[in-house]
C-alpha positions as CSV (number, residue, x, y, z in Angstrom):
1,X,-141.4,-114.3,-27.3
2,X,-140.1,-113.3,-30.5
3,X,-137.9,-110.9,-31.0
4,X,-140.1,-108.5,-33.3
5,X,-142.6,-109.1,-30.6
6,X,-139.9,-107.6,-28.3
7,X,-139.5,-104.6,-30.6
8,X,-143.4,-104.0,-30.8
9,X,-143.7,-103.9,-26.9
10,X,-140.4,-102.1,-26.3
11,X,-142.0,-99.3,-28.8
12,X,-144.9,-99.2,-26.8
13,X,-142.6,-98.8,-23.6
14,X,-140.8,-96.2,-24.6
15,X,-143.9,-94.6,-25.7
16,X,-146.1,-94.1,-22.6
17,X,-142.5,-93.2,-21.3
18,X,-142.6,-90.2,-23.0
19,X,-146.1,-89.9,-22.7
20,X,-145.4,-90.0,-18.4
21,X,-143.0,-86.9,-19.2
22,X,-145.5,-85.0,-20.9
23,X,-147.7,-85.3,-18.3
24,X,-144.8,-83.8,-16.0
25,X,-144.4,-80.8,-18.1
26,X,-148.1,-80.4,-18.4
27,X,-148.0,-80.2,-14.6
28,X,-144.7,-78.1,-13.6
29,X,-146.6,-75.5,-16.8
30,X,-149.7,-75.6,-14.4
31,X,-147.5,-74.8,-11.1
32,X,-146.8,-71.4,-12.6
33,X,-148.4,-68.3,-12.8
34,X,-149.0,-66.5,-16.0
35,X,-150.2,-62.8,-17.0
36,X,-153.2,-64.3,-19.5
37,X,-154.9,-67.1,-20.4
38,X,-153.2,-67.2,-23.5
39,X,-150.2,-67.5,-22.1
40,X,-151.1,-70.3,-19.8
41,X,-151.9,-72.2,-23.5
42,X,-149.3,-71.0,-25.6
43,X,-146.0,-71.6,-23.8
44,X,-142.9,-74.1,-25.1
45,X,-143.4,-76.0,-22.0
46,X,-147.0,-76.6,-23.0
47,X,-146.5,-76.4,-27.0
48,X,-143.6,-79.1,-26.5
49,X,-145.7,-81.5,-24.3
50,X,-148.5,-81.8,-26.9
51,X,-146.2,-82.2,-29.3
52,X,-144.9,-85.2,-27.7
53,X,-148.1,-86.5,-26.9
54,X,-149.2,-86.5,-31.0
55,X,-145.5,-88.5,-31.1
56,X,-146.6,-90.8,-28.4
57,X,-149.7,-91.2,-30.2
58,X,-147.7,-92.4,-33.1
59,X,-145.2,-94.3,-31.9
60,X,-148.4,-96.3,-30.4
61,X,-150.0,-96.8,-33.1
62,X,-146.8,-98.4,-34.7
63,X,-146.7,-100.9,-32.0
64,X,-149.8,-102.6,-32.1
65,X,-149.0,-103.5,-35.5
66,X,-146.7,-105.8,-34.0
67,X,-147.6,-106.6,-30.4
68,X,-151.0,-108.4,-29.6
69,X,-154.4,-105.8,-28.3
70,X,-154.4,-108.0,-25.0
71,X,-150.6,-106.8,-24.5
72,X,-151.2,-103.4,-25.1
73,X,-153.2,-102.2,-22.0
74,X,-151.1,-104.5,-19.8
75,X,-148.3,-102.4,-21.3
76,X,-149.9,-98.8,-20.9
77,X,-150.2,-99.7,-17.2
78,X,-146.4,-99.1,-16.6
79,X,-147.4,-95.5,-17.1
80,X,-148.9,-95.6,-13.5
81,X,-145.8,-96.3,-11.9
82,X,-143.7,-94.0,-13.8
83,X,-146.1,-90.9,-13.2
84,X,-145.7,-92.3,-9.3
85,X,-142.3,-92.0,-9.6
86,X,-142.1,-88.9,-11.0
87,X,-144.6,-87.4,-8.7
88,X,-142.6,-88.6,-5.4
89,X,-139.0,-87.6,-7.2
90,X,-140.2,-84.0,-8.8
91,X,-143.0,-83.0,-6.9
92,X,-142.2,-84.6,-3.1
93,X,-145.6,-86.3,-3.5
94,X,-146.3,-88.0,-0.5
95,X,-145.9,-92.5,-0.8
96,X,-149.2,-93.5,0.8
97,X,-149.9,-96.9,1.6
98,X,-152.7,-96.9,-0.7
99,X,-150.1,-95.4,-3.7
100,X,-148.2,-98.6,-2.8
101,X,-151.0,-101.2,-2.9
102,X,-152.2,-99.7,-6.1
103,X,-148.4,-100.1,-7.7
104,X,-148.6,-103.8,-6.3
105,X,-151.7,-104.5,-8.3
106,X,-150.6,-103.1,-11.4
107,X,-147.0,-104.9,-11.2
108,X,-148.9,-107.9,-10.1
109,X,-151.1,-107.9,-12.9
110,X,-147.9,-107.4,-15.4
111,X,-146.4,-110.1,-13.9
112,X,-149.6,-112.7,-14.0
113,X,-150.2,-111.4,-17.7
114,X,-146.4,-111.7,-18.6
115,X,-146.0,-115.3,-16.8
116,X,-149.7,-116.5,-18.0
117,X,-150.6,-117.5,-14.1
């Protein structure tokens, strides 16, 4: 791989990354209880989490200028296990067995992609 390949897919990394966090904000903003709907809407946690997701947006857009269009799905798939992980750390989400054979998939199919098996 080259290295401005590298670059290209670490962009997209990073970028469904932040897009996992944004979902977490989205979430811990739908936990709480608000006075009006407008609230709900219009609060930093909610404002801020958009605002990263038009950044995400972006930042992928960027990257398949550089990385391949079969690469890119393969890539957006880490965001599966991140939003796992977040969900068991921050929100003592239950680890099923099914969870875990899902996450084997996806890091299988990485790892065939990545090795070209």
């Amino acid at each position: 791989m080259s290295s401005e390949l590298l670059l290209y897919a670490g962009i997209l990394l990073v970028s469904v990354f932040i897009s996992s966090v944004s979902q977490v904000m989205l979430k811990k903003s739908a936990l709480r209880t608000y006075d009006s709907p407008l609230k709900e809407y219009l609060n930093p946690l909610v404002i801020f989490a958009y605002v990263l997701f038009v950044g995400t947006t972006l930042l992928s857009v960027l990257a398949y200028r550089g990385i391949p269009l079969s690469l890119g799905p393969v890539l957006e798939a880490t965001g599966y296990i991140y939003v796992t992980i977040f969900g068991v750390l921050i929100f003592k989400e239950r680890m099923t067995r099914g969870k875990l054979a899902a996450l084997a998939l996806i890091v299988a199919g990485i790892v065939v992609y990545a090795f070209g098996l």
